[in-house]
Structures are given as C-alpha cells and as structure tokens.
C-alpha positions in Angstrom: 0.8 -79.4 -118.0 -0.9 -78.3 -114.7 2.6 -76.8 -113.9 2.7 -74.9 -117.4 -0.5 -73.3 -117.2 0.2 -72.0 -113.4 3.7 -70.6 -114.0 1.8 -68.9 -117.2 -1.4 -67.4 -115.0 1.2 -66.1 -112.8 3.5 -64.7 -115.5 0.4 -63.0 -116.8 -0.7 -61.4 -113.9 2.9 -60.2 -112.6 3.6 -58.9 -116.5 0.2 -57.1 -116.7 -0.1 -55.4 -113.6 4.1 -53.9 -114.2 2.8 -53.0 -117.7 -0.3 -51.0 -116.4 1.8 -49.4 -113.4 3.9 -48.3 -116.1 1.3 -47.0 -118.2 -0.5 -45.1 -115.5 -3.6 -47.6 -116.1 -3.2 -48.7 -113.2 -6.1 -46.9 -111.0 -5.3 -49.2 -107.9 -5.7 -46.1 -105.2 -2.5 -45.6 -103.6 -3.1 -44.9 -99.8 -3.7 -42.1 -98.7 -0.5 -40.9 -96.5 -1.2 -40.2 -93.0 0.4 -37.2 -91.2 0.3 -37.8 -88.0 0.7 -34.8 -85.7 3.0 -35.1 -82.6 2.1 -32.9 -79.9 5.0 -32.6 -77.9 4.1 -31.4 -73.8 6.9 -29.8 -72.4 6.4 -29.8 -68.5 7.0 -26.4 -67.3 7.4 -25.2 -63.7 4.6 -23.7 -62.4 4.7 -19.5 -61.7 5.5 -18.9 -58.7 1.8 -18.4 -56.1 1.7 -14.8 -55.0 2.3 -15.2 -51.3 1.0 -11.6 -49.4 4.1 -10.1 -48.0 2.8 -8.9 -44.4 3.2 -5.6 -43.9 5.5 -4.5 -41.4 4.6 -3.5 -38.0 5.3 0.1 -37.3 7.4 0.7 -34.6 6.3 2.9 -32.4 8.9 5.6 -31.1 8.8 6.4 -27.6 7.8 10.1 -27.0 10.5 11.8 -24.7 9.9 12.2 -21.2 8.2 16.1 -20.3 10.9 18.1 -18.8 9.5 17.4 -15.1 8.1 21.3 -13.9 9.6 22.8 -11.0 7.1 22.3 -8.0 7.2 24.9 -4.9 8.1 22.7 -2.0 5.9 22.5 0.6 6.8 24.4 3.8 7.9 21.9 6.2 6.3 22.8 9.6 8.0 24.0 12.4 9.3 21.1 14.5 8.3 20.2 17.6 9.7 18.4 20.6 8.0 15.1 21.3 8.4 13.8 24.8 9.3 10.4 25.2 6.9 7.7 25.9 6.3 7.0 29.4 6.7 3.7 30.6 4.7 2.6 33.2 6.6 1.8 36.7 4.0 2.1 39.3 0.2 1.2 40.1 -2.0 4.1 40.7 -1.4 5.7 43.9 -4.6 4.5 46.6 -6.1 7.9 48.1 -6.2 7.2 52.1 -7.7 10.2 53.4 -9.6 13.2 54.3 -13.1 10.9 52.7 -14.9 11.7 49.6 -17.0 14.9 50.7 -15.5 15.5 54.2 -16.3 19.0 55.0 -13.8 21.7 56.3 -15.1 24.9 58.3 -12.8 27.9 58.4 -9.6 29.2 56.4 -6.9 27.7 59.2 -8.8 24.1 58.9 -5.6 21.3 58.8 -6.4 19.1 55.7 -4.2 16.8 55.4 -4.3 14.7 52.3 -2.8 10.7 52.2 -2.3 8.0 50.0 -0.5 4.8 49.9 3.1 4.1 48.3 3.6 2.6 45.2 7.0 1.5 45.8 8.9 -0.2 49.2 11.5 1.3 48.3 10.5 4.9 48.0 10.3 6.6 44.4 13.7 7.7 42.7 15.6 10.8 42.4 13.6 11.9 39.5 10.1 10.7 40.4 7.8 12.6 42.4 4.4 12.4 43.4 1.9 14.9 42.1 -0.7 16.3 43.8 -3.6 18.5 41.8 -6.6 20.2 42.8 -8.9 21.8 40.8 -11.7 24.3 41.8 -13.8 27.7 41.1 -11.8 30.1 42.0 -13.4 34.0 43.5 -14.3 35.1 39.6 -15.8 31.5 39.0 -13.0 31.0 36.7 -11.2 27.1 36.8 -8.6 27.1 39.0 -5.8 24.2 39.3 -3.0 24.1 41.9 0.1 21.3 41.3 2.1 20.4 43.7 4.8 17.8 44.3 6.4 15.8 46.7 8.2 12.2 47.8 6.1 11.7 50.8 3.2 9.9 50.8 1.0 12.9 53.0 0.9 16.8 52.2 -0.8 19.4 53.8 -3.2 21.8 51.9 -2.1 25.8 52.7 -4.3 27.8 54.5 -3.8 30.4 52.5 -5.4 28.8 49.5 -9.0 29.1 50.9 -9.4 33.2 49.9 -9.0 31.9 46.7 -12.0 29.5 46.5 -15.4 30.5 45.1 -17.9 32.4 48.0 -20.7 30.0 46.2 -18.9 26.8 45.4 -16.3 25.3 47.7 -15.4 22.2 46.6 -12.0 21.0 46.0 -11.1 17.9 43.6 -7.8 16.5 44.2 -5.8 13.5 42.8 -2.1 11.9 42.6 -0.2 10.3 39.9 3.8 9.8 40.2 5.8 11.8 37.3 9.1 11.5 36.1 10.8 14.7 35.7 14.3 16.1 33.9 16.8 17.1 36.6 15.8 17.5 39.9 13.2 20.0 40.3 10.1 19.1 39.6 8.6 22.9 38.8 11.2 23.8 36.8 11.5 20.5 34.7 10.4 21.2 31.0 8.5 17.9 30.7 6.6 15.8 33.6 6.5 12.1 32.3 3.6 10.3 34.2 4.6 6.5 35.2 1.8 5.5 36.5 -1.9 5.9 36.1 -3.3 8.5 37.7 -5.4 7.5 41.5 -9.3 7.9 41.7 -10.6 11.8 42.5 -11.8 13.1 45.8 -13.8 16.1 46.6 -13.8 17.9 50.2 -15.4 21.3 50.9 -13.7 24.0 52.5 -16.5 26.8 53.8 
C-alpha cells in the first residue's frame, strides 16, 4: 500500500507540473539569462618615445688665407769688414825705462824708451811692437804718434819736440805687440793686438 500511494504522489506531481508547463500556468520564473560581457585586451606595442634628434654641429669652413701684401724690404746695410779676433800670444810688455816723470831739458835730449821681451825667441814676421805717445800738440789740440818696431828699445826723434805744447810738455807713452797683414806694419789695413797693452809712462820734454 505504502508503495501505491508513493508511486501515485509522484505521478501526480510529475503529471501536474507538465500539464501546467503546457498550459502556461506555470509561473515558476525562469532565470533570468545572464550576458556576460567578454572584454577582450589585445596587447599592443607601445608608440614609439620621441627621442630629440641632436642637431647637427655646423661645420665651420675655414676662411682662405689673405693674399700675403707685398712688404718693401728693408735696406740691408752696407757691409763691413770685421777683423778677426785677436788671440792672445803674449803678456803685456814691462816698461824698463826713462821713469815715470823723468824730465828732459832741450829739443836734442836722447830719450830712449825700453821694455822687456815678451818672447825668447823674438816676435814673428808679422808681429811688431807698438810704440804710442800721446800729447798737446802747439794749438793744444791731441796729438798721437805710432810707431813700430822688433826691438825691445827706440829712440824718441828730436824733431818731435817743436811739436809739443809751449805750456804742457808731457808725453804719455805705451807698448803693446800687434799682429799686422803683410809685412809692413804702416801700411797694413788692420793691426791685431796679441797682447794686452803695458802700463803708461809720462816724461816731460821742456
């Protein structure tokens, strides 16, 4: 009986709830249908980052060179000879005599000036000794006299005392050897000294 009366609660139900459906009584809310969106992300590349294009250097051109300007050349001076440069041979010659401040009287006085060799062996062909005395002469005017010679004594010319001063008579004289070009000593264009010239003496010739 319990077995009739289930199989008849369940025919009922499943017979009355088709019947309804099929009448449209059936108010059982359908559910409600979902629409569900997709959102599809498409993964694009990024646009490209603006990088800042450097500018470009200018380039400077080179100017061209100024046509160099004709300059007047300086006049070149007149050329002159320049003498060797002596080379020293000899010590200065040592003065022997008249004394420093001897006194002469009259125009035929001797003086006799003398000095010491520098060499044992004499001085060469070229080389000379040179004598010069400096004084007032009669217009009170310098006067110099040169003179040359291989020995080691010379005598002063009595014929240089009318040209001497009246008021000052007073004679300097020293010696220093030269080297000269040929063998004349007053006509030779240049007079190298080799060696330094001796100390200066004074006499007086009244």
């Amino acid at each position: 009986m319990l077995l009739l009366c289930a199989s008849w609660i369940i025919f009922r139900a499943v017979t009355t709830n088709a019947f309804a459906r099929a009448l449209g009584w059936d108010r059982t809310p359908a559910a409600p249908t979902r629409i569900v969106q997709v959102i599809q992300v498409v993964a694009t590349a990024p646009p490209p980052t603006r990088t800042s294009t450097p500018s470009p250097t200018p380039t400077l051109t080179p100017l061209p060179s100024p046509t160099p300007r004709r300059t007047a050349r300086p006049a070149t001076p007149a050329q002159t000879a320049t003498l060797p440069t002596p080379t020293i041979a000899y010590t200065a010659p040592q003065l022997v005599g008249p004394a420093n401040r001897t006194v002469y009287t009259g125009g035929d006085a001797h003086i006799l000036l003398e000095w010491q060799s520098v060499s044992p062996t004499g001085l060469r062909e070229n080389e000379w000794y040179q004598i010069t005395l400096t004084f007032l002469r009669r217009d009170a005017s310098p006067g110099e006299q040169k003179t040359f010679v291989k020995e080691t004594r010379w005598v002063v010319p009595p014929a240089w005392s009318a040209d001497l001063s009246s008021d000052t008579r007073a004679l300097q004289w020293s010696i220093v050897v030269v080297r000269v070009e040929g063998l004349d000593p007053f006509a030779s264009p240049t007079r190298l000294p080799v060696s330094p010239a001796s100390s200066t003496r004074t006499f007086f010739w009244n």
